[in-house]
C-alpha angles and dihedrals in degrees: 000000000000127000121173131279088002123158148182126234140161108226103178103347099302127105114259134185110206137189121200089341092304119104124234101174128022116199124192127173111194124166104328092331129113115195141169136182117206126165109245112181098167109041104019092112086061091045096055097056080067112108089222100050131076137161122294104262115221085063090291097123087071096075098043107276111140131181135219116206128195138185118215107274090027114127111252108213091223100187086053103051082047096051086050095048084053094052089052097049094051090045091045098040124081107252091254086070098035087055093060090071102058119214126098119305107235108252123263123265108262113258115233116265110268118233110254111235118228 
């Protein structure tokens, strides 16, 4: 799997994949537990019916981090942490890289409605 400009960092201890400075995926493996955080804007409702997946804990569920989390021996749904780790990059990445993938961006998150003057 390569995206560009990707790299990888250890902000406080924990595995992190980075594009221009920014991180799109965070991977921890504690005890006999596999996790990883991605920003999903655009499917994380669905994400979070899994029974593996909850919200980003430090607030960043709000804005749409959510993290899957997996016991040894656990099945890994491989297409779908791919797809999500798709879904961050493109939401972390400037346009111009996400571009190089080809593909459709995911759509931006809907700005809140702005108040009318009177």
């Amino acid at each position: 799997m390569a995206y560009p400009e990707a790299t990888e960092d250890f902000p406080w201890g924990h595995r992190a994949i980075k594009v221009k400075g920014k991180a799109f995926i965070f991977l921890a493996i504690e005890k006999d537990v596999f996790s990883l955080s991605v920003k999903l804007p655009e499917s994380r409702y669905e994400a979070l019916m899994l029974p593996f997946a909850e919200p980003t804990g430090y607030g960043l569920g709000k804005s749409g981090w959510v993290t899957a989390k997996f016991t040894r021996g656990e099945p890994v749904p491989v297409d779908i942490i791919l797809s999500w780790i798709d879904e961050s990059y493109r939401a972390i990445a400037p346009k111009k890289l996400s571009a190089q993938l080809g593909g459709m961006p995911p759509k931006p998150a809907p700005k809140k409605a702005r108040k009318k003057k009177p």
